[in-house]
mmCIF file of the C-alpha atoms, coordinates in Angstrom:
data_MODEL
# 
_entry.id   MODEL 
# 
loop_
_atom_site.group_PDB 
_atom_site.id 
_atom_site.type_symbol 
_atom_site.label_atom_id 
_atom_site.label_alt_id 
_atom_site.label_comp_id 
_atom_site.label_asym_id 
_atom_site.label_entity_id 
_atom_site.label_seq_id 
_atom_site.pdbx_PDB_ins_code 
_atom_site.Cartn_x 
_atom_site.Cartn_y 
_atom_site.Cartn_z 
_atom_site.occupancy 
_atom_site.B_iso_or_equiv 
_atom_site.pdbx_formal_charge 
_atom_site.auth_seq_id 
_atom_site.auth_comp_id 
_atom_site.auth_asym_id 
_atom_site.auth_atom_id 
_atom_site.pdbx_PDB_model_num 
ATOM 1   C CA . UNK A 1 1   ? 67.150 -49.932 -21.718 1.00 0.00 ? 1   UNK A CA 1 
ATOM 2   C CA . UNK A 1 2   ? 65.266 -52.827 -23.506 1.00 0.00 ? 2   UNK A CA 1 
ATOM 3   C CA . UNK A 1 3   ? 64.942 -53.169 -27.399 1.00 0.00 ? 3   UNK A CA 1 
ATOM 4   C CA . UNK A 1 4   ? 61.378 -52.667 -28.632 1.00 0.00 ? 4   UNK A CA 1 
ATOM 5   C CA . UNK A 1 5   ? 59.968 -55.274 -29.699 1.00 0.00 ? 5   UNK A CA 1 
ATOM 6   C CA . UNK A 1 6   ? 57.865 -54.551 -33.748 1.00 0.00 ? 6   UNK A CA 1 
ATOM 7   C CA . UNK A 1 7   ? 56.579 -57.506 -35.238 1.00 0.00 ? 7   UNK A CA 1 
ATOM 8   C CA . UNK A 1 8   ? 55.816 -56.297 -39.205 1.00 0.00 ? 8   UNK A CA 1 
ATOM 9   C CA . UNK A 1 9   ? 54.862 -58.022 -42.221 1.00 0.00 ? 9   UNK A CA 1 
ATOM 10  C CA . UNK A 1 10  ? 56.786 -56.738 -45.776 1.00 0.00 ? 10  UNK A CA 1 
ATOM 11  C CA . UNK A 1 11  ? 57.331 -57.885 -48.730 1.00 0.00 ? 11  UNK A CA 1 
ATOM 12  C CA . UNK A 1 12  ? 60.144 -56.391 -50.937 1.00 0.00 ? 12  UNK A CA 1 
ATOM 13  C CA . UNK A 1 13  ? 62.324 -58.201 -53.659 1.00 0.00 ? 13  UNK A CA 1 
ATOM 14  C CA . UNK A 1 14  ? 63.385 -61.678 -52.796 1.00 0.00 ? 14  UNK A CA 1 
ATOM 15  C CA . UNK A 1 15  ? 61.996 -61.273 -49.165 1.00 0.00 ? 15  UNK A CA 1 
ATOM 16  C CA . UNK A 1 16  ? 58.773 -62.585 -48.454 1.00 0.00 ? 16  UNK A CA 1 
ATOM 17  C CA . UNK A 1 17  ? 56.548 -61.847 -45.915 1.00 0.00 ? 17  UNK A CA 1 
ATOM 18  C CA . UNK A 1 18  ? 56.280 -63.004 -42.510 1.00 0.00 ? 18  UNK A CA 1 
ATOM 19  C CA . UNK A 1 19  ? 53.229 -64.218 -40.576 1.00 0.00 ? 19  UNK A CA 1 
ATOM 20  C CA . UNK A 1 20  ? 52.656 -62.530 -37.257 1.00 0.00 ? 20  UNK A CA 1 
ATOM 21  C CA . UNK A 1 21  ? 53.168 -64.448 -34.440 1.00 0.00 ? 21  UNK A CA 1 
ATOM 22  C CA . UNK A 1 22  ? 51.758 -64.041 -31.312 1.00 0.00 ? 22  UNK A CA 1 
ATOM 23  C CA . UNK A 1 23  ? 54.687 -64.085 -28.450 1.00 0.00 ? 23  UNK A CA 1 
ATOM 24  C CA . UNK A 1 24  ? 57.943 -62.416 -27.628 1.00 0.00 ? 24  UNK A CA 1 
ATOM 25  C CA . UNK A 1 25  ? 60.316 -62.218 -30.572 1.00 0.00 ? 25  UNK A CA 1 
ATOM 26  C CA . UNK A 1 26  ? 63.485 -62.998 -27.998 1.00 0.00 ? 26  UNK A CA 1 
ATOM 27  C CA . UNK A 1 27  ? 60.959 -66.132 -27.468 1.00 0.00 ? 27  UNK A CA 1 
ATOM 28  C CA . UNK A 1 28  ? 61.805 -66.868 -30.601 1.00 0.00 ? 28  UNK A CA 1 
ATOM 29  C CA . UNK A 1 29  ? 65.005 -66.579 -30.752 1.00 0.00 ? 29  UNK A CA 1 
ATOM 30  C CA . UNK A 1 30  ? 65.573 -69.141 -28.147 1.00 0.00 ? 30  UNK A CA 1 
ATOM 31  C CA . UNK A 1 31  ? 64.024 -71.541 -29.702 1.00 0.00 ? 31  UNK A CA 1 
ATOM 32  C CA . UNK A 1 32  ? 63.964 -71.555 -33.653 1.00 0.00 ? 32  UNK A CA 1 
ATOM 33  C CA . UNK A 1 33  ? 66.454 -72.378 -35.888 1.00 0.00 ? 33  UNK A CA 1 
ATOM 34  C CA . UNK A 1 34  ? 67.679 -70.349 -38.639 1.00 0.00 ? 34  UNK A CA 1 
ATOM 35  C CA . UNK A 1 35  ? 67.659 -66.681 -37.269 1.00 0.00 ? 35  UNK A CA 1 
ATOM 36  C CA . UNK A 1 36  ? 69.501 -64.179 -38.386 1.00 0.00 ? 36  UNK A CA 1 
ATOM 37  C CA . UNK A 1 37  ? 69.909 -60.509 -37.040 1.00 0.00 ? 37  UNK A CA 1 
ATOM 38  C CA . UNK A 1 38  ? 70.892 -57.835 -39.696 1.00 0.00 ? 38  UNK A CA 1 
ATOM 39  C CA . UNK A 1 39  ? 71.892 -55.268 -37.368 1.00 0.00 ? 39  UNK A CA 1 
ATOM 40  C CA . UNK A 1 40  ? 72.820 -51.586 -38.484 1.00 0.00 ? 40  UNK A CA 1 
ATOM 41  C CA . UNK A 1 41  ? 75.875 -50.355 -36.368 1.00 0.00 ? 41  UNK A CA 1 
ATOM 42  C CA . UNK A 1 42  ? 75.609 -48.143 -33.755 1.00 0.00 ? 42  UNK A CA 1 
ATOM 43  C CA . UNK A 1 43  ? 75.120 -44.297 -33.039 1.00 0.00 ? 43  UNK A CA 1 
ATOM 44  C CA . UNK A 1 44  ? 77.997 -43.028 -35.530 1.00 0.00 ? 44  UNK A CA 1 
ATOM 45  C CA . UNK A 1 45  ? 77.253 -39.212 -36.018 1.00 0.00 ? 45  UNK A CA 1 
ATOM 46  C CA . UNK A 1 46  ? 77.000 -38.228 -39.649 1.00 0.00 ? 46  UNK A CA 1 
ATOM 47  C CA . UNK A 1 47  ? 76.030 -40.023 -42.620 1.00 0.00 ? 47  UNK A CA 1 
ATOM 48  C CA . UNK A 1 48  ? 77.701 -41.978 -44.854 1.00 0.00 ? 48  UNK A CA 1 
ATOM 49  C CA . UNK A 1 49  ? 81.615 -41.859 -44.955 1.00 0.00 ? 49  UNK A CA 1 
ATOM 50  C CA . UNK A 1 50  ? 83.817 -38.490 -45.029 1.00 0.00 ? 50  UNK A CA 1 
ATOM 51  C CA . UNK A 1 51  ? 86.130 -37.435 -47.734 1.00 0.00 ? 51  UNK A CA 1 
ATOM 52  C CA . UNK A 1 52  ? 89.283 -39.349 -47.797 1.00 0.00 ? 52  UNK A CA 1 
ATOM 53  C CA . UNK A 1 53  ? 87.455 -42.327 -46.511 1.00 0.00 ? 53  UNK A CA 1 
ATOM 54  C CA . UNK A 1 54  ? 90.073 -45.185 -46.446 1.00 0.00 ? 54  UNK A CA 1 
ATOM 55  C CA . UNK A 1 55  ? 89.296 -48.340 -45.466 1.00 0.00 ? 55  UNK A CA 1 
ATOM 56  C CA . UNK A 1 56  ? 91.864 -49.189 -43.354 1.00 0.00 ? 56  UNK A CA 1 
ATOM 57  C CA . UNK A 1 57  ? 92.261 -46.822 -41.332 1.00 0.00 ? 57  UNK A CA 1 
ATOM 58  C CA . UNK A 1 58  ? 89.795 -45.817 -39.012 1.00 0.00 ? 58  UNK A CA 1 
ATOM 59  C CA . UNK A 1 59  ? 91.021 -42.110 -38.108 1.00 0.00 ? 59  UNK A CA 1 
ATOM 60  C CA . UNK A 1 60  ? 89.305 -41.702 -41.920 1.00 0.00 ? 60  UNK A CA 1 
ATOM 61  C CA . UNK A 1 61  ? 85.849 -42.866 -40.949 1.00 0.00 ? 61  UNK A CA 1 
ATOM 62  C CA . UNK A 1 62  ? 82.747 -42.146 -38.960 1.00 0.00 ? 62  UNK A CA 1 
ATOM 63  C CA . UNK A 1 63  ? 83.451 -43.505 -35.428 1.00 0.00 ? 63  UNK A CA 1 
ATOM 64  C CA . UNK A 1 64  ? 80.594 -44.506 -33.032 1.00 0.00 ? 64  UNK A CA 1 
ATOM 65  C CA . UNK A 1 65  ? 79.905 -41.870 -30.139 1.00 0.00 ? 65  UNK A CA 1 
ATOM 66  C CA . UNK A 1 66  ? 80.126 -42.105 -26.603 1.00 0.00 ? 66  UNK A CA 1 
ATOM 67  C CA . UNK A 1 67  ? 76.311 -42.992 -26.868 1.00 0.00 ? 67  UNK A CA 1 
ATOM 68  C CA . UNK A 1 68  ? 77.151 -45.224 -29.500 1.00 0.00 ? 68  UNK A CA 1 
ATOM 69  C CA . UNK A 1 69  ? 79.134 -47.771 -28.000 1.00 0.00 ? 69  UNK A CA 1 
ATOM 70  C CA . UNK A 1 70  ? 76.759 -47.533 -24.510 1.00 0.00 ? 70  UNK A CA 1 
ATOM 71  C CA . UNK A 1 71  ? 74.019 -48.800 -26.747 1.00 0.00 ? 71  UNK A CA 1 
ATOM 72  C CA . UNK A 1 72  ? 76.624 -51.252 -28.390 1.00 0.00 ? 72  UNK A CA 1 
ATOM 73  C CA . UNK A 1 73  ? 76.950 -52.719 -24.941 1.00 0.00 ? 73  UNK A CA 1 
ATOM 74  C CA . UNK A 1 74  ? 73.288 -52.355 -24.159 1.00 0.00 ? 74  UNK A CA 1 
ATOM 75  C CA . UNK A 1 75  ? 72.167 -54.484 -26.523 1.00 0.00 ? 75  UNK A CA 1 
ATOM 76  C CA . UNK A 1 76  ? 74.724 -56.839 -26.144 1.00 0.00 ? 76  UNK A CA 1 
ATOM 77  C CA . UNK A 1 77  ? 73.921 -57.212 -22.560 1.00 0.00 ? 77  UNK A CA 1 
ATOM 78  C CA . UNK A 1 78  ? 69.977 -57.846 -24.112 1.00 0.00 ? 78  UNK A CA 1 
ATOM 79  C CA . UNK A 1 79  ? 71.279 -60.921 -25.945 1.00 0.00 ? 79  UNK A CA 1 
ATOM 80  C CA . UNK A 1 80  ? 72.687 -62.165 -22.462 1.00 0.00 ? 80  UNK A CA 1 
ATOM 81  C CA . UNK A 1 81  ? 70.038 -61.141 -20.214 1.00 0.00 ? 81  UNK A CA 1 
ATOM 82  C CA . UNK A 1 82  ? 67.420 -63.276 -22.454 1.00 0.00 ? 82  UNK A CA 1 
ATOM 83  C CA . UNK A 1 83  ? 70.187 -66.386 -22.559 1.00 0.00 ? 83  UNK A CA 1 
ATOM 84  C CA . UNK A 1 84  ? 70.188 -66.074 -26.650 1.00 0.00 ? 84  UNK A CA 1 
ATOM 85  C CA . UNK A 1 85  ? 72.047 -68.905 -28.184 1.00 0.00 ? 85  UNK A CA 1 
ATOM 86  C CA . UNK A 1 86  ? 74.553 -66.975 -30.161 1.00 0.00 ? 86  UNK A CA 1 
ATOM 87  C CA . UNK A 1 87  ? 75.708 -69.057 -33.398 1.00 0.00 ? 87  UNK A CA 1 
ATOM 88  C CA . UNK A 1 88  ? 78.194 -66.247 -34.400 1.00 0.00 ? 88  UNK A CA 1 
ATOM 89  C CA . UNK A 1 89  ? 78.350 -62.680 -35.068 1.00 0.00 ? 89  UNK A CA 1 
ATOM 90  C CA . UNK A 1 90  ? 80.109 -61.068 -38.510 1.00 0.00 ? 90  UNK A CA 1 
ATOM 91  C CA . UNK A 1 91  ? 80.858 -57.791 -39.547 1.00 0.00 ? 91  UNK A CA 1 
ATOM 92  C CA . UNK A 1 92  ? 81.143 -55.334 -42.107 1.00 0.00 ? 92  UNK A CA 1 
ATOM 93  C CA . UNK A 1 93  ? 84.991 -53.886 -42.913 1.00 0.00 ? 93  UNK A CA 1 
ATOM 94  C CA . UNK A 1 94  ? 84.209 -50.367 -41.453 1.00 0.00 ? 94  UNK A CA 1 
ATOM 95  C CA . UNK A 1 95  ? 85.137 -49.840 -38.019 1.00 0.00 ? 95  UNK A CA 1 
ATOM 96  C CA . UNK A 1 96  ? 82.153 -48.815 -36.983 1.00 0.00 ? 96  UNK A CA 1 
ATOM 97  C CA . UNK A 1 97  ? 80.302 -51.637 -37.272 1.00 0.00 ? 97  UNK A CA 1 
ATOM 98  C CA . UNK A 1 98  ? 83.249 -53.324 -36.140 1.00 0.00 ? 98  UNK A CA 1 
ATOM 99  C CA . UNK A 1 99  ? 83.384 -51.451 -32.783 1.00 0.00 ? 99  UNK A CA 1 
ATOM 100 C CA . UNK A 1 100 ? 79.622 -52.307 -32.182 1.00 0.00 ? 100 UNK A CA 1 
ATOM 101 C CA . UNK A 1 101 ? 80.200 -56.285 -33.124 1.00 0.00 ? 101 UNK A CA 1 
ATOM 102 C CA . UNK A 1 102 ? 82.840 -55.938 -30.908 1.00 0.00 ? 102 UNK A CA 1 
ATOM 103 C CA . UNK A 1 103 ? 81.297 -53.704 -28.101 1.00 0.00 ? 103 UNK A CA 1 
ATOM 104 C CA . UNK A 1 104 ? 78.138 -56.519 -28.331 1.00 0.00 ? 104 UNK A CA 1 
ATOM 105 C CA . UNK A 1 105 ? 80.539 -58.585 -26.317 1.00 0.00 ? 105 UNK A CA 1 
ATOM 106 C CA . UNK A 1 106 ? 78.908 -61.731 -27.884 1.00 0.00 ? 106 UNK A CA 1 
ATOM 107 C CA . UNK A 1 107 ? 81.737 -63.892 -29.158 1.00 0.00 ? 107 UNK A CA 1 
ATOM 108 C CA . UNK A 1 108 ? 84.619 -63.432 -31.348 1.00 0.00 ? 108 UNK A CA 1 
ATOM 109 C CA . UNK A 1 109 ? 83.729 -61.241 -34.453 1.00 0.00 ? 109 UNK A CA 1 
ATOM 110 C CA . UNK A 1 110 ? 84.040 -62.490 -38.026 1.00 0.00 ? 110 UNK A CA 1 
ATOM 111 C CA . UNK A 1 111 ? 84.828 -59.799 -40.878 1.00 0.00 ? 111 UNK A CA 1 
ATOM 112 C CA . UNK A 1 112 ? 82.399 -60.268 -43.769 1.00 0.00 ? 112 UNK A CA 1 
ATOM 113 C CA . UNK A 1 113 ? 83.069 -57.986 -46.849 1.00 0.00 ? 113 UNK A CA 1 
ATOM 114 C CA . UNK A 1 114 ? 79.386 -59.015 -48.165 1.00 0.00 ? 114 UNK A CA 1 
ATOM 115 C CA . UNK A 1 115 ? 78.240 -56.572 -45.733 1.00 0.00 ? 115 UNK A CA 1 
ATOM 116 C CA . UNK A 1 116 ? 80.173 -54.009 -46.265 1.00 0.00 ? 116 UNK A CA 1 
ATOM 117 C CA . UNK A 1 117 ? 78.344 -50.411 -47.267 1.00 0.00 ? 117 UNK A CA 1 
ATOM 118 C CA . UNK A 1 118 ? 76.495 -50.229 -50.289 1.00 0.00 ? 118 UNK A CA 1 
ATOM 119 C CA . UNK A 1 119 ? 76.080 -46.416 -49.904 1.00 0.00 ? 119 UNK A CA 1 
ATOM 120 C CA . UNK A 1 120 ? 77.886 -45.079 -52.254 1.00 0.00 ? 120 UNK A CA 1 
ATOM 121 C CA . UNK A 1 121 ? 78.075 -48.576 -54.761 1.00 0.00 ? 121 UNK A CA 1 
ATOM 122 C CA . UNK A 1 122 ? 77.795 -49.126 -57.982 1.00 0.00 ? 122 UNK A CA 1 
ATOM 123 C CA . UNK A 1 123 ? 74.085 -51.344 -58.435 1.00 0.00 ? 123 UNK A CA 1 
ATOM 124 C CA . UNK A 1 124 ? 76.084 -54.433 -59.788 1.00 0.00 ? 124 UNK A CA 1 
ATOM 125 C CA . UNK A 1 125 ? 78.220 -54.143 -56.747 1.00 0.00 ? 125 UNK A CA 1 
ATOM 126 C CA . UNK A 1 126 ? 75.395 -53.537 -54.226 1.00 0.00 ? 126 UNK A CA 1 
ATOM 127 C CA . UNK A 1 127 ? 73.653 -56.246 -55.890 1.00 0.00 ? 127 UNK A CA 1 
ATOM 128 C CA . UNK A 1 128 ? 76.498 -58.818 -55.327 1.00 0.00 ? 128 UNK A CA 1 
ATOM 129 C CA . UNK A 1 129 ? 76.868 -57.785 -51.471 1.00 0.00 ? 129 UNK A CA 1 
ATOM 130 C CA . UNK A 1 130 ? 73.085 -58.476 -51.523 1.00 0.00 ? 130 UNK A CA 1 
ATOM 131 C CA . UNK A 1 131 ? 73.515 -61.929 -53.178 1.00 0.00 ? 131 UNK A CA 1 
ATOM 132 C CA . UNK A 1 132 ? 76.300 -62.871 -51.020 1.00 0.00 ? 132 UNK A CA 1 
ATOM 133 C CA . UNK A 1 133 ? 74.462 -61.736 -47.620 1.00 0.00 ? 133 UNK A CA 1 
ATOM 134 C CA . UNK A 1 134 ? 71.454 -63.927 -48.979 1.00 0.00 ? 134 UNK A CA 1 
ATOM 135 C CA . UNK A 1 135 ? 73.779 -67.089 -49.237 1.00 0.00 ? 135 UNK A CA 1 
ATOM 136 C CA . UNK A 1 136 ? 74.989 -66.649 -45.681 1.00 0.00 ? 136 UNK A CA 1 
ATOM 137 C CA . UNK A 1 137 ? 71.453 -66.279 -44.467 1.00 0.00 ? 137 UNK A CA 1 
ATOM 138 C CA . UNK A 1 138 ? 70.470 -69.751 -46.090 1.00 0.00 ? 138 UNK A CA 1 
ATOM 139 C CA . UNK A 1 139 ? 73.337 -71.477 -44.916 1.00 0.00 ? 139 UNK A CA 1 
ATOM 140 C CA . UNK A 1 140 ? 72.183 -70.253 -41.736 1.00 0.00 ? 140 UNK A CA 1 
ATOM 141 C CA . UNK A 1 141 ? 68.810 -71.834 -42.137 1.00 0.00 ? 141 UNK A CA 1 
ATOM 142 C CA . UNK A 1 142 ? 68.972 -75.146 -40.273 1.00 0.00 ? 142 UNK A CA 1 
ATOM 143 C CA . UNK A 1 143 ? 71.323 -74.297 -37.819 1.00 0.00 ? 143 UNK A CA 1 
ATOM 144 C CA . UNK A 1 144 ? 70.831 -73.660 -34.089 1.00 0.00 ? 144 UNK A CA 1 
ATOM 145 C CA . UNK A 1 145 ? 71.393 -70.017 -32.552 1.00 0.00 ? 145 UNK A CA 1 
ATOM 146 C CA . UNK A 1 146 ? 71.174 -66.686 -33.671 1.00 0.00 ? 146 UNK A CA 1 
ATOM 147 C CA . UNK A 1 147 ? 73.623 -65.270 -36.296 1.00 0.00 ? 147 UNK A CA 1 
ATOM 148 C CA . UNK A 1 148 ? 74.041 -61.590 -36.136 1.00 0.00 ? 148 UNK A CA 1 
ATOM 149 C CA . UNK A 1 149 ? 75.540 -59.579 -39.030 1.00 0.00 ? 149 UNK A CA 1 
ATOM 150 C CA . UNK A 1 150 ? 76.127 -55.686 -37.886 1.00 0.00 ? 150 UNK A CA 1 
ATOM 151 C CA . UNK A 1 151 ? 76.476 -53.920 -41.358 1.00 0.00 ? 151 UNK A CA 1 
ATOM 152 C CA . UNK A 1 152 ? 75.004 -50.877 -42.719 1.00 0.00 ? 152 UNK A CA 1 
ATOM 153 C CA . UNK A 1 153 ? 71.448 -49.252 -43.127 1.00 0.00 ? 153 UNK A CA 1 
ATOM 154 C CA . UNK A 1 154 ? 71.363 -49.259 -47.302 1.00 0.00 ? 154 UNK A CA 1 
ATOM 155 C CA . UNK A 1 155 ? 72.468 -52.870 -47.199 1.00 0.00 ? 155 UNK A CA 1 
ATOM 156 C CA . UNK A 1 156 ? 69.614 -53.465 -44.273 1.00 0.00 ? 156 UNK A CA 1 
ATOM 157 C CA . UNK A 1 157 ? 66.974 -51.594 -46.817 1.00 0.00 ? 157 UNK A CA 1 
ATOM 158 C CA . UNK A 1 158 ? 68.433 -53.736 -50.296 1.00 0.00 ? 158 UNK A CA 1 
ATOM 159 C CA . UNK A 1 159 ? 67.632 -57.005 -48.034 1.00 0.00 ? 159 UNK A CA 1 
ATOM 160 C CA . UNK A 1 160 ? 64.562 -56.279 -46.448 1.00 0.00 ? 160 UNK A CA 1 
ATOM 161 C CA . UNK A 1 161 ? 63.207 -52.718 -47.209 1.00 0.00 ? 161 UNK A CA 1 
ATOM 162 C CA . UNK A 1 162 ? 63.609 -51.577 -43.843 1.00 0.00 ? 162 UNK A CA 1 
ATOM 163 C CA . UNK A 1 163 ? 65.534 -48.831 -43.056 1.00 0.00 ? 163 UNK A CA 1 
ATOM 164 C CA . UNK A 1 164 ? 66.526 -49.361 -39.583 1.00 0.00 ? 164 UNK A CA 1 
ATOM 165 C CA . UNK A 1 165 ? 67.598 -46.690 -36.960 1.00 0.00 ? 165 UNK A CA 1 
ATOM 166 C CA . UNK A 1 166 ? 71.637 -46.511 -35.503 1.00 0.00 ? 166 UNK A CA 1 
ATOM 167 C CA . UNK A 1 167 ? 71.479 -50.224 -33.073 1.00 0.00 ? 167 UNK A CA 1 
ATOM 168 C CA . UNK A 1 168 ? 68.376 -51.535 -34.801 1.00 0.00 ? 168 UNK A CA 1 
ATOM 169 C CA . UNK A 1 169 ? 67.746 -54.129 -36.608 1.00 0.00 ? 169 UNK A CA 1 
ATOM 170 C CA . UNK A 1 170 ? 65.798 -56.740 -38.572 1.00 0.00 ? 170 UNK A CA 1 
ATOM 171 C CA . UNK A 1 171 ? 65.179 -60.197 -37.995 1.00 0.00 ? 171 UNK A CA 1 
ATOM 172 C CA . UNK A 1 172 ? 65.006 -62.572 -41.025 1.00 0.00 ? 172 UNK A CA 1 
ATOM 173 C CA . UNK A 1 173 ? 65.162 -65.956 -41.454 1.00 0.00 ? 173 UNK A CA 1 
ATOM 174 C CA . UNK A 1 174 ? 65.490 -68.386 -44.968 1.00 0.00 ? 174 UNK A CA 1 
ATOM 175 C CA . UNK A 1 175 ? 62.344 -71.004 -45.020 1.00 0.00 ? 175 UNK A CA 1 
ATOM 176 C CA . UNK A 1 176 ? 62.917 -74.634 -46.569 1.00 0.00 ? 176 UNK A CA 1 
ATOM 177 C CA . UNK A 1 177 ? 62.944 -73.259 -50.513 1.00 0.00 ? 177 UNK A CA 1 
ATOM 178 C CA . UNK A 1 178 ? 65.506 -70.588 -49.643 1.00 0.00 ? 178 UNK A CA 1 
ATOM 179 C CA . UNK A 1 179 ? 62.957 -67.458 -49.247 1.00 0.00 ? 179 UNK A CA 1 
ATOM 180 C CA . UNK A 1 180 ? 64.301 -64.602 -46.719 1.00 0.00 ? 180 UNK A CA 1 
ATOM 181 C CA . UNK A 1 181 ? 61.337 -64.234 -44.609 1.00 0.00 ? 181 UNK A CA 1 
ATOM 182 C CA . UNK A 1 182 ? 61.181 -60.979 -42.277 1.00 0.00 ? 182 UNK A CA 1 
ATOM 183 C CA . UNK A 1 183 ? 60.187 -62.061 -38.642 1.00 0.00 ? 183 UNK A CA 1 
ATOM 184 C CA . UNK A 1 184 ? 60.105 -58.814 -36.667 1.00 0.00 ? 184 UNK A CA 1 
ATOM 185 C CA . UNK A 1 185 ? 62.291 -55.371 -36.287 1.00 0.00 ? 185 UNK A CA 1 
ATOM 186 C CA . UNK A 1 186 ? 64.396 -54.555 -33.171 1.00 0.00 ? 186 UNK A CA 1 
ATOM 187 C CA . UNK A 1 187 ? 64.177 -50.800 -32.502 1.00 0.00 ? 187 UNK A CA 1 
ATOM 188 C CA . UNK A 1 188 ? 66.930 -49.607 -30.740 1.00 0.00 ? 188 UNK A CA 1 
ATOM 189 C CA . UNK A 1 189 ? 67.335 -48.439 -27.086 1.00 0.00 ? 189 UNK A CA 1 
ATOM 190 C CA . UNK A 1 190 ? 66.484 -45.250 -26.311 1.00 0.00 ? 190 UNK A CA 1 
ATOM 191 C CA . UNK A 1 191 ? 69.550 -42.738 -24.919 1.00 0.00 ? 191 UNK A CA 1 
# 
């Protein structure tokens, strides 16, 4: 069960577009410093978060499926398959993405509120989870391995426009004047 492989050009907000590059994206990711994967959780039935959502406690939220920590794993065991360096891997508050950060079984996960779910924000809200994502993707920028953030499909779309499936993601990257650049899209496996 291998990711797809989509290498697209946008341009939306502060993300300029990327050049397409001939070659396998995990290529990339070997090699290049500076990548960052903004990764939507996994298969989490529903949409959005239920009445009575608390953050704390996860018997309140959307929980991944059976099928949605197998393709947690699955693409976890992608990463390691290809030998991707893995600089570090954060997550949003709600246990969902948790469980998939955790289920990647790439290294110790980090909580990072920045990506928590815009959803259901207010736009000066969303737009400071946007601004603080941005900073940790250019203080990624000259560093080697591959930073993944597992967060949420409205913050995915507010960064990049893309509005990635359950276990897909983007790949992005800050160039030397601090410009989020969109290298390619990860679709998900298929279950």
């Amino acid at each position: 069960m291998r990711w797809l492989i989509a290498l697209i050009v946008v341009a939306v907000g502060s993300v300029s577009p990327a050049s397409v590059q001939a070659g396998d994206l995990f290529s990339q990711m070997q090699d290049e410093r500076g990548l960052v994967v903004l990764m939507r959780h996994a298969i989490a039935p529903g949409g959005g978060d239920p009445a009575g959502f608390t953050l704390g406690d996860c018997s309140t939220q959307r929980q991944l499926s059976a099928q949605g920590r197998s393709q947690a794993r699955a693409i976890g065991k992608e990463f390691t398959s290809r030998d991707i360096p893995i600089a570090g891997v954060r997550s949003s508050r709600w246990c969902r993405a948790v469980d998939t950060a955790r289920l990647l079984g790439l290294g110790r996960v980090r909580s990072a509120p920045a990506l928590d779910s815009v959803f259901t924000a207010s736009g000066r809200v969303a737009d400071m989870k946007k601004r603080q994502t941005e900073k940790i993707i250019r203080d990624h920028r000259n560093k080697s391995g591959v930073l993944i953030l597992v967060g949420h499909q409205a913050n995915i779309i507010d960064l990049t426009g893309i509005a990635p499936d359950s276990g897909g993601a983007v790949v992005v990257q800050a160039d030397a004047t601090g410009r989020i650049r969109v290298i390619g899209q990860l679709a998900p496996p298929d279950f």
